[in-house]
C-alpha positions as CSV (number, residue, x, y, z in Angstrom):
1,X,-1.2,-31.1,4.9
2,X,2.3,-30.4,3.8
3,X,4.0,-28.9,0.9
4,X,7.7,-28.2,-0.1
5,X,8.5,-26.1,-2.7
6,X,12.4,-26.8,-3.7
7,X,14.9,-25.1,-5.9
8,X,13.7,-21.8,-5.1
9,X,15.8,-18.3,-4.7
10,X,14.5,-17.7,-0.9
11,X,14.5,-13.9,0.0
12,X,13.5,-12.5,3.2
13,X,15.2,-9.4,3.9
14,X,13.6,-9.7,7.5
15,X,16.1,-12.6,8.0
16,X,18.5,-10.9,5.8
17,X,17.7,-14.4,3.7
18,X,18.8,-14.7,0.2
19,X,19.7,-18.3,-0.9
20,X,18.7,-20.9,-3.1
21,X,17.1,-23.8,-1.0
22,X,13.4,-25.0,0.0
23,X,10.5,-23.9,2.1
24,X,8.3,-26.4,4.0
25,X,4.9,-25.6,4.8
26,X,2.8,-27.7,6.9
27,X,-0.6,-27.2,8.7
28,X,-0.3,-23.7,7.2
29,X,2.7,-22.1,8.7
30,X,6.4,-22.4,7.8
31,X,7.7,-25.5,9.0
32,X,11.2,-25.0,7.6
33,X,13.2,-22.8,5.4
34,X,16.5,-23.1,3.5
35,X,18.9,-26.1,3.3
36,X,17.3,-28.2,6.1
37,X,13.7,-28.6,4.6
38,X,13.8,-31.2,1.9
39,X,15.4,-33.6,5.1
40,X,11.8,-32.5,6.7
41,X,9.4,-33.1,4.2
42,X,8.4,-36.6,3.7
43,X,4.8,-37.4,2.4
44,X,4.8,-33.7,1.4
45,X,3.3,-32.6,-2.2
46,X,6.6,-30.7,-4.1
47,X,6.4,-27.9,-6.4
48,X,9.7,-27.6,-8.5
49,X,10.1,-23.4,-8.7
50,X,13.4,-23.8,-11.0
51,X,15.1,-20.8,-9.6
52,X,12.0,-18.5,-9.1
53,X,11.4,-15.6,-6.3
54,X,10.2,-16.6,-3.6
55,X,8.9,-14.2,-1.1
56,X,7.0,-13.2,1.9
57,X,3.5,-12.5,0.9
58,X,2.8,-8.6,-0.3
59,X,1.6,-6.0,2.4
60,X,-0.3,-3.3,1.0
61,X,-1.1,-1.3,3.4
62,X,-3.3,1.2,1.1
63,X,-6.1,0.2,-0.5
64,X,-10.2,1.2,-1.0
65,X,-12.2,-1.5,-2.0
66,X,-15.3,0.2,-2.0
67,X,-17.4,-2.2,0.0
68,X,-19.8,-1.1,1.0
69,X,-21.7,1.2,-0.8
70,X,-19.7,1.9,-4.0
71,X,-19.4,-1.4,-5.6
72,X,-20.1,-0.8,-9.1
73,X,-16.2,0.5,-8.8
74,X,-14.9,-2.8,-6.2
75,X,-15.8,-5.4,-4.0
76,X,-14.1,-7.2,-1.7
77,X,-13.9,-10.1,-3.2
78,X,-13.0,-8.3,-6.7
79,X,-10.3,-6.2,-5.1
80,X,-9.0,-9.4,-3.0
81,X,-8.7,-11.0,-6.1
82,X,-6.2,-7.8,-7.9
83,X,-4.8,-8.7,-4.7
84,X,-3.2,-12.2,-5.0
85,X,-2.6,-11.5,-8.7
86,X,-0.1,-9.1,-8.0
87,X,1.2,-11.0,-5.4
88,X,-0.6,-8.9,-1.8
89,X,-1.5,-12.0,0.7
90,X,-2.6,-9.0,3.1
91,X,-4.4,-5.5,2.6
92,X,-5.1,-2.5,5.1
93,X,-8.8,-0.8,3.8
94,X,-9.5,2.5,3.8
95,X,-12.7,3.7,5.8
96,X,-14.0,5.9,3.3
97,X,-16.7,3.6,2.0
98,X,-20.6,4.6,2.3
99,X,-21.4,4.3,4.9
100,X,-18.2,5.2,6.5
101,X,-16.5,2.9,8.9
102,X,-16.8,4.1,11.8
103,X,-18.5,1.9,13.9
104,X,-18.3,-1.5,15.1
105,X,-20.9,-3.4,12.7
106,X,-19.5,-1.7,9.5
107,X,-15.8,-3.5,10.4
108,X,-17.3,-6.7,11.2
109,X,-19.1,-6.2,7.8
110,X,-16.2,-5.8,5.8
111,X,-14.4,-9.3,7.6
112,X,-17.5,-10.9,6.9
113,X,-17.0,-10.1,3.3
114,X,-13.6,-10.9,3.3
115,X,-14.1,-14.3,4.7
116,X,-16.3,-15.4,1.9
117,X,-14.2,-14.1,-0.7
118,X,-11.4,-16.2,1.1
119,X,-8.5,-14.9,-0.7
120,X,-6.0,-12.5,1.0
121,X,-6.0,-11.5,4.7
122,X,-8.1,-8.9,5.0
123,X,-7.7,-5.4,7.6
124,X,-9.9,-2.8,8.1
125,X,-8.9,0.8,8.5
126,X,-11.5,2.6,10.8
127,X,-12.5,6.3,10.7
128,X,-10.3,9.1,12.3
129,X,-13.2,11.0,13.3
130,X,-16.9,10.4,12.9
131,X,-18.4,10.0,9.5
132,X,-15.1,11.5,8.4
133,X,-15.9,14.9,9.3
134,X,-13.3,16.1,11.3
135,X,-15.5,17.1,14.2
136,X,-15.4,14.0,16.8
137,X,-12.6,10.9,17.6
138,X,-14.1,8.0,16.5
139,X,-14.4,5.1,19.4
140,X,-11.0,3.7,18.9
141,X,-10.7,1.2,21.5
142,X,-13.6,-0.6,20.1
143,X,-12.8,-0.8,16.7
144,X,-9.4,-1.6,17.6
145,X,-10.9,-4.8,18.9
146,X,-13.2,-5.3,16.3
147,X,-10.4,-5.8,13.9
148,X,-8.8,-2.2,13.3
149,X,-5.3,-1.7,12.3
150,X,-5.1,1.9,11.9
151,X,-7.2,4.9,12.0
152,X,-7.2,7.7,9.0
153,X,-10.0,9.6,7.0
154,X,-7.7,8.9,4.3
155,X,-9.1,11.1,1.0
156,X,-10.3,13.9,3.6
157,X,-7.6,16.0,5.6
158,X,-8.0,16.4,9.2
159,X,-7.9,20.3,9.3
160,X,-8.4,20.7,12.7
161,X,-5.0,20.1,14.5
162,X,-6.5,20.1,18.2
163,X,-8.7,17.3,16.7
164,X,-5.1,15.6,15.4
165,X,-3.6,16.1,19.0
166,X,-6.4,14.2,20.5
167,X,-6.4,11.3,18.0
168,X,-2.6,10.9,18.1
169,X,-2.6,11.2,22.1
170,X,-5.6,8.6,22.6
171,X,-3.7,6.2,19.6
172,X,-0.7,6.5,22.0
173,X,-2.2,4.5,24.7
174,X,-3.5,2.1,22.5
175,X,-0.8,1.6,19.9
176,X,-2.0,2.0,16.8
177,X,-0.8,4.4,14.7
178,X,-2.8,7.8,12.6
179,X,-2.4,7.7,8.4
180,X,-2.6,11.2,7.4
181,X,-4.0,12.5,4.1
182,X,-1.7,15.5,4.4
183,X,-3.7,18.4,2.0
184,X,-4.8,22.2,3.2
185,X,-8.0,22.4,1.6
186,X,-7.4,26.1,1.9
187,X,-4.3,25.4,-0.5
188,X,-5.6,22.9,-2.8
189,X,-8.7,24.4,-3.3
190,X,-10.5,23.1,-6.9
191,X,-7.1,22.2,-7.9
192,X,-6.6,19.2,-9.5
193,X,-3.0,18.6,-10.8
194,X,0.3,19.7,-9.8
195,X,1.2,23.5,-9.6
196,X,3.7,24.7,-12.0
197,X,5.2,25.4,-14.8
198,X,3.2,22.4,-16.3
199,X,-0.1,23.3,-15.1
200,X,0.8,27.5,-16.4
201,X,1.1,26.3,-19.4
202,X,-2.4,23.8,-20.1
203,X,-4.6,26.6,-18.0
204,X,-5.4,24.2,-15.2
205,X,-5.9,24.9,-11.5
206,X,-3.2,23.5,-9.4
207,X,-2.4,22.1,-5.8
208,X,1.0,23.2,-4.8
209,X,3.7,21.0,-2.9
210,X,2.8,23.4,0.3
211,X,-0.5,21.6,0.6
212,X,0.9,18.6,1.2
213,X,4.6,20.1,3.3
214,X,2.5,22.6,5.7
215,X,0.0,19.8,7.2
216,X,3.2,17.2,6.9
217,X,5.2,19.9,9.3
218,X,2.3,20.5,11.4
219,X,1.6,16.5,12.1
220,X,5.2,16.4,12.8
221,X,5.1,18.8,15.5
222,X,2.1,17.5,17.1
223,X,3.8,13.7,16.8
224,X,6.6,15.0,18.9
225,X,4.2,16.9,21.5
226,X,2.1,13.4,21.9
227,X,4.2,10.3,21.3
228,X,2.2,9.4,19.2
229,X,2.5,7.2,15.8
230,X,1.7,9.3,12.6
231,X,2.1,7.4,9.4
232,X,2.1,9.6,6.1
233,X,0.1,8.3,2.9
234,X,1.2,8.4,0.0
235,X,4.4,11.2,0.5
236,X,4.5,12.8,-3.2
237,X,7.1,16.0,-2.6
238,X,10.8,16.3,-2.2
239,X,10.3,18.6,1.3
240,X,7.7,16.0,2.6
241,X,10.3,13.3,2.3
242,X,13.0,15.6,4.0
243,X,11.0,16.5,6.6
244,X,10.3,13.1,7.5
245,X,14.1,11.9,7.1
246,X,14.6,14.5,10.1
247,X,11.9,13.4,12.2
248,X,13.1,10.1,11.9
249,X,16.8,11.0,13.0
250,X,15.5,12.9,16.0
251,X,13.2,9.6,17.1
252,X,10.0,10.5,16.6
253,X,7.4,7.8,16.0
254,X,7.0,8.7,12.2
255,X,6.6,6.1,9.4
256,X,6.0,6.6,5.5
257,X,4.5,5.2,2.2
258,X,4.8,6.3,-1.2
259,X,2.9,4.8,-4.2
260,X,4.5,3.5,-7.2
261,X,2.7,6.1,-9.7
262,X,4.7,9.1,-7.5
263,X,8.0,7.5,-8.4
264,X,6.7,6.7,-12.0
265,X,5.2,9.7,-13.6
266,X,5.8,13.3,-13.8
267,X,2.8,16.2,-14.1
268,X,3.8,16.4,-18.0
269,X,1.2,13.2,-17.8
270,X,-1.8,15.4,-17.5
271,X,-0.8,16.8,-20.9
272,X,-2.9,14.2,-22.4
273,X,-6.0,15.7,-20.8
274,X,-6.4,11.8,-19.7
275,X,-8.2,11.4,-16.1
276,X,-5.9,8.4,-15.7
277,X,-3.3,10.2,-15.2
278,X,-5.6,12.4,-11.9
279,X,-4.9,11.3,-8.6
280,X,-4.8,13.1,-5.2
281,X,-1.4,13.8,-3.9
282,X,-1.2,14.5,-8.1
283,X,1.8,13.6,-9.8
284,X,4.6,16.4,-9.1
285,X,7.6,17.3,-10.7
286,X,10.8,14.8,-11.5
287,X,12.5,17.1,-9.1
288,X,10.3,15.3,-6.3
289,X,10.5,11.8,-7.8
290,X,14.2,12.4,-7.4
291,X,14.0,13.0,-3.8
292,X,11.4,10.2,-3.5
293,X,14.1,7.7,-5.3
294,X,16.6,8.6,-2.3
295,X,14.0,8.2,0.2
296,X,13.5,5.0,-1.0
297,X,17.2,4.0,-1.4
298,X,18.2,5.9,2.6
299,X,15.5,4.2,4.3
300,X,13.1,7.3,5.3
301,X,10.3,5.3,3.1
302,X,9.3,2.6,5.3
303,X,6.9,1.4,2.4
304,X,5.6,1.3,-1.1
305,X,1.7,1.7,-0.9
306,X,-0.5,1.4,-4.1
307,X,-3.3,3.5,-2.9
308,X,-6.1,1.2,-5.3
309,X,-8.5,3.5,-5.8
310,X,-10.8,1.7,-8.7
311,X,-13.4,3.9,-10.2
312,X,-16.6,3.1,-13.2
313,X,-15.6,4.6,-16.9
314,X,-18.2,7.4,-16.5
315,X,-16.1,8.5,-13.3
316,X,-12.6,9.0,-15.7
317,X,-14.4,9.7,-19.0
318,X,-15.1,12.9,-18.6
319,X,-13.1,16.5,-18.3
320,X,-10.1,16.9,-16.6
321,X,-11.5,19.2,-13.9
322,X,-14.5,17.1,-12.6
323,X,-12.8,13.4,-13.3
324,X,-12.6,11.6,-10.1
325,X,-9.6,11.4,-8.4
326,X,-7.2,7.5,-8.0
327,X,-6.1,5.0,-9.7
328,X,-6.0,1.3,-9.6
329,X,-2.3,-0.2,-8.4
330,X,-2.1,-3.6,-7.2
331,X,-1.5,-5.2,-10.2
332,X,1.1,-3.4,-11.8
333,X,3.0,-2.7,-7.7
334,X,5.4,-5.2,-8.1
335,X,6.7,-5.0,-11.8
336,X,6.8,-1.2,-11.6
337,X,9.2,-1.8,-8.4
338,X,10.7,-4.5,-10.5
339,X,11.6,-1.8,-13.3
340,X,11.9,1.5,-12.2
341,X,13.5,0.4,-8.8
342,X,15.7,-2.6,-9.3
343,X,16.6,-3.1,-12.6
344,X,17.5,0.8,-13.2
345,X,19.5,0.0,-9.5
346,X,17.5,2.6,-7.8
347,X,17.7,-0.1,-4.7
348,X,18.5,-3.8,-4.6
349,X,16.4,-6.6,-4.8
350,X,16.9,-7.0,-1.1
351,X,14.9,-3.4,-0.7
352,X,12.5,-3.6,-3.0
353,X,11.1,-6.8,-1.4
354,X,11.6,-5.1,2.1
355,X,9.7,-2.0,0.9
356,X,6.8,-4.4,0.0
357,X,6.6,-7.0,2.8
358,X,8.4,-6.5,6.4
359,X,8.5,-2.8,6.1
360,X,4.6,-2.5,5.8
361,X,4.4,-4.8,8.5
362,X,6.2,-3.1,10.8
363,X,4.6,-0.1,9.9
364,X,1.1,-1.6,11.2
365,X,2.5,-4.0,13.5
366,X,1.4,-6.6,11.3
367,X,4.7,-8.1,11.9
368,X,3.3,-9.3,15.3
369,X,1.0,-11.1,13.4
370,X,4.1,-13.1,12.0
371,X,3.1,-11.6,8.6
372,X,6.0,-9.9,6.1
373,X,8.4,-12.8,6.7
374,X,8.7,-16.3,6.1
375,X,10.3,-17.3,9.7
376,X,9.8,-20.7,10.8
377,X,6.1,-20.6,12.8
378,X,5.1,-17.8,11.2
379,X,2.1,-18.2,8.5
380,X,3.1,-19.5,5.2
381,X,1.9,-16.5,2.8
382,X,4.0,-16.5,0.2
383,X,4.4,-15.2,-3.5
384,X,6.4,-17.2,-6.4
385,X,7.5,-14.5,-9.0
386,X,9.7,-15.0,-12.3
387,X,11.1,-11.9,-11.8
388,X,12.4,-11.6,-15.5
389,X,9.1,-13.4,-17.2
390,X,7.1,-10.3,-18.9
391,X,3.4,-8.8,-18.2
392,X,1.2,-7.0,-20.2
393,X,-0.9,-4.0,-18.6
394,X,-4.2,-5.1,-20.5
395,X,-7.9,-5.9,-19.6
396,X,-6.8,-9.2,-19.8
397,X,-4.3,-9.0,-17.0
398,X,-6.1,-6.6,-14.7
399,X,-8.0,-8.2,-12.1
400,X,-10.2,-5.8,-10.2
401,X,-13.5,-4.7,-11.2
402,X,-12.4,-1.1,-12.7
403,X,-10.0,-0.4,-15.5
404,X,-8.2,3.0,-14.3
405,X,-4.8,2.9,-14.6
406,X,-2.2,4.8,-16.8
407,X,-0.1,2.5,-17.3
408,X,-2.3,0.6,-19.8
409,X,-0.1,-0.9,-22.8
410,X,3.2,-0.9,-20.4
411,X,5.3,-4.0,-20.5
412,X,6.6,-5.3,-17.3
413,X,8.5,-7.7,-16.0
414,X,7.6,-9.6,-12.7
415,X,5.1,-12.5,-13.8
416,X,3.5,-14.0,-10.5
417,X,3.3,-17.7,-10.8
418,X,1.6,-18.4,-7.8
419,X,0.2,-16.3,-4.7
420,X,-0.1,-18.8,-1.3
421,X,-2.1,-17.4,2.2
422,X,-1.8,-20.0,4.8
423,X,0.3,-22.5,2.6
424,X,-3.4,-22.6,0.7
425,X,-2.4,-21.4,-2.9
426,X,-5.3,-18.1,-3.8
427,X,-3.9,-17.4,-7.3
């Protein structure tokens, strides 16, 4: 089967692509791009995209869909689904489900599930350490060929940092990198919003920037020691980002997300008393957005993340102090990179798509995979967007199976108009 959509604006900033032209799909991989398609495609079905985006599929390479085990907040099939809608054609998941994935069978599991739901491509992130409690490695090489991407107990820190230097010594050998959830507990303690002048003033307990910079410093160090590949979650502090600008210029095998609420919202949020606004890095200070606006603009972020972390109504309707932590993301990734980023020329275009597709890919080595670029041969996952058509954050709009975000009532812009994995359109 073939298809050819024409009169598109073709961006790929992984072959420095931006032109008006066609893409050809056929058999479910790219065929050809640009200029020279339309001469290509005869017999093919045509979709006219009148000057639309189009663009590599989404990576997001942050994501808990709560299967198994917690699926009154997510599914698979639910969270693929907020997936394609905001335009993700692949997903990394988070191994903090119940039980924990840590094993072989639990992996296989989740692709099962991901198989039937059939939507976006689908890749575990196994367990750290066992059960996710910091004690023993988990078997890597196995779940590395069960389907593992990356290994990180991703909502728990690793406190011990002779169990760190093992985990980033053994992922050496097998190349696949750590994702730290960079947090002394000892720090954060029952905080649960940003420390400061904010947080003085409404008489709540806060986690200071130091939680995050200390274990950030101390992964840095042991990344040099091993060789090995430490990528940061969700980076929420101005000395997090520098620290990780330096370890880049000195070569170490470091890469970087940060979500879009981090670059969006301030601490004055919490304010409101509203659990939306609760998330773990918490929102810091516009002071540290700054910093995470020039990381994003000099290249030390290699990645926007969205961290989807969908939770029930009783889990955010409740006090401040004992509200879970997260919020949902992939929905709104795109438009709030659309707004905040390109159209207050934070970053170009150009970046903003890079941030979201290639530099995720890289990140994982998904890029191996041919994913995060629409090269000829490579697998046509793709995303149509009208970048200036409007969305309206709404239950209407929202996709997944929980309803946690604070951006509710927000008008964006960044309508997708179709979401395409394997040249098969999902959304």
């Amino acid at each position: 089967m073939s298809l050819l959509i024409k009169n598109a604006r073709l961006l790929d900033p992984a072959q420095k692509l931006d032109e008006s032209g066609s893409l050809l799909v056929v058999d479910g991989k790219v065929a050809a791009i640009g200029s020279v398609a339309e001469a290509q495609a005869q017999g093919a079905e045509v979709l006219d995209a009148n000057g639309s985006l189009l663009l590599p599929g989404l990576i997001d390479l942050h994501v808990h869909f709560r299967e198994p085990g917690q699926t009154a907040k997510e599914n698979i099939e639910t969270g693929s689904r907020a997936a394609v809608a905001g335009g993700f054609t692949s997903v990394c998941a988070m191994a903090n489900t119940k039980p924990i994935n840590d094993s072989v069978a639990i992996t296989e599991m989740m692709l099962t599930r991901a198989a039937k739901a059939d939507l976006c491509r689908y890749f575990p992130i196994g367990a750290l350490t066992r059960g996710m409690e910091g004690e023993e490695l988990a078997d890597y090489g196995t779940l590395k060929g069960a389907g593992c991407v990356a290994f990180s107990d991703d909502g728990k820190p690793v406190m011990n940092a002779a169990i760190m230097r093992r985990a980033l010594k053994y992922t050496a050998w097998i190349d696949v990198p750590i994702v730290a959830h960079e947090e002394d507990t000892n720090l954060s303690g029952k905080g649960y919003m940003n420390e400061g002048a904010v947080s003085a003033c409404l008489g709540c307990l806060g986690i200071p920037s130091a939680a995050e910079e200390v274990m950030v410093a101390r992964d840095l160090v042991l990344a040099e020691y091993t060789g090995g590949h430490v990528h940061f979650a969700h980076l929420s502090t101005k000395s997090s980002i520098a620290m990780v600008r330096e370890a880049k210029r000195k070569g170490l095998r470091v890469t970087c997300e940060v979500t879009p609420h981090h670059f969006a919202l301030t601490d004055k949020e919490l304010g409101r008393f509203d659990a939306d606004f609760k998330m773990n890095p918490p929102l810091r200070t516009q002071a540290d957005i700054e910093a995470i606006l020039e990381g994003l603009a000099d290249g030390t972020v290699d990645a926007i993340a969205t961290d989807h972390a969908p939770h029930t109504w009783d889990d955010k309707e409740c006090e401040l102090p004992i509200a879970a932590f997260g919020i949902i993301g992939l929905e709104t990734a795109l438009p709030l990179t659309l707004e905040l980023l390109v159209n207050r020329k934070v970053i170009s275009l150009n970046r903003a798509v890079e941030l979201l597709t290639i530099g995720p890919a890289r990140a994982f080595n998904l890029d191996k995979k041919g994913l995060g670029s629409l090269a000829v041969g490579n697998p046509a996952d793709f995303v149509l967007v009208d970048p200036n058509g409007k969305i309206s954050v709404d239950r209407a709009f929202i996709q997944s199976k929980s309803y946690n975000t604070p951006f509710k009532g927000w008008e964006l812009p960044g309508k997708i108009q179709g979401t395409w994995v394997a040249g098969r359109k999902v959304w």
